[in-house]
C-alpha positions in Angstrom: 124.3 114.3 107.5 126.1 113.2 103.9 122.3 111.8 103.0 121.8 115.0 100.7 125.6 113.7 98.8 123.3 111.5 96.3 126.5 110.1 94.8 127.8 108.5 97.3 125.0 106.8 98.4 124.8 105.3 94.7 127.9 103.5 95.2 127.2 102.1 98.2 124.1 100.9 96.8 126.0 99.9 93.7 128.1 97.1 95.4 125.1 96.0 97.8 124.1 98.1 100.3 120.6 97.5 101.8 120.6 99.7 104.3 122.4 103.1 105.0 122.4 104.4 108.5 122.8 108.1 108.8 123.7 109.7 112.3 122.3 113.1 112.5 121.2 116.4 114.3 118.8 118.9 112.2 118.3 121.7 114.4 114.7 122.8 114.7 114.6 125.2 111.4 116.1 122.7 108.8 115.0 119.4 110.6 110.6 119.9 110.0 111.3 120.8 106.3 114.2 118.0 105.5 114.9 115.5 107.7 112.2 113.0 106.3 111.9 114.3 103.2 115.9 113.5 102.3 115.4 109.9 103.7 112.5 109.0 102.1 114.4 110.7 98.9 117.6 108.5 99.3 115.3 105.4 100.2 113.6 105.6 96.7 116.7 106.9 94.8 118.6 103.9 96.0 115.8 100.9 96.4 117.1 100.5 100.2 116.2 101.2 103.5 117.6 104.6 105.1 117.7 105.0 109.1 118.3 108.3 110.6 118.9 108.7 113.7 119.1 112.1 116.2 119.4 112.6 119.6 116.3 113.3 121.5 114.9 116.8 121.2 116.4 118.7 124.7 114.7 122.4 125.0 117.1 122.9 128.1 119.8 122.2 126.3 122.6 124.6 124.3 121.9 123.1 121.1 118.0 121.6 119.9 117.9 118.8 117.7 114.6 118.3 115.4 115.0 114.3 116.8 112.6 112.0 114.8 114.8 109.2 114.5 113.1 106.9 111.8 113.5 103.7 109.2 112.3 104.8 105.8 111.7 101.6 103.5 112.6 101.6 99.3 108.5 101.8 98.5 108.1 105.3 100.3 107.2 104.8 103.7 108.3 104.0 107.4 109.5 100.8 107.4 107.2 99.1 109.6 109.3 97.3 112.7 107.0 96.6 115.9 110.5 96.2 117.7 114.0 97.5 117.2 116.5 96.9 119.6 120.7 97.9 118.7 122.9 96.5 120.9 
């Protein structure tokens, strides 16, 4: 996930980004400690709204994503959608 390269999400903010979407799978060491913590981060930083999104945590599976797949709004917290739907 590019959302800790702080640069880059200043230019697209800088020609008029609202909202950055960043695909992503912390495993379950790094994802507890950073995963919200660097969106929120970007989300202020920026004034926009930051989306990450992970797979779904699978124990059974070879690799185990943190999951947590959240919208984080510019004024430091979850953007507050009763209903998302992407088609």
């Amino acid at each position: 996930m590019v959302v800790i390269f702080v640069i880059i999400v200043s230019l697209c903010t800088s020609v008029g980004c609202s909202l950055l979407v960043y695909p992503g799978a912390f495993n379950m060491t790094t994802g507890p400690v950073h995963w919200e913590l660097l969106a929120r981060a970007r989300a202020i930083d920026n004034q926009c709204y930051v989306a990450v999104v992970s797979p779904a945590r699978d124990v059974t599976a070879s690799y185990v994503a943190w999951g947590h797949s959240l919208v984080v709004n510019p004024w430091y917290s979850h953007a507050d959608f009763q209903l998302l739907i992407l088609v």
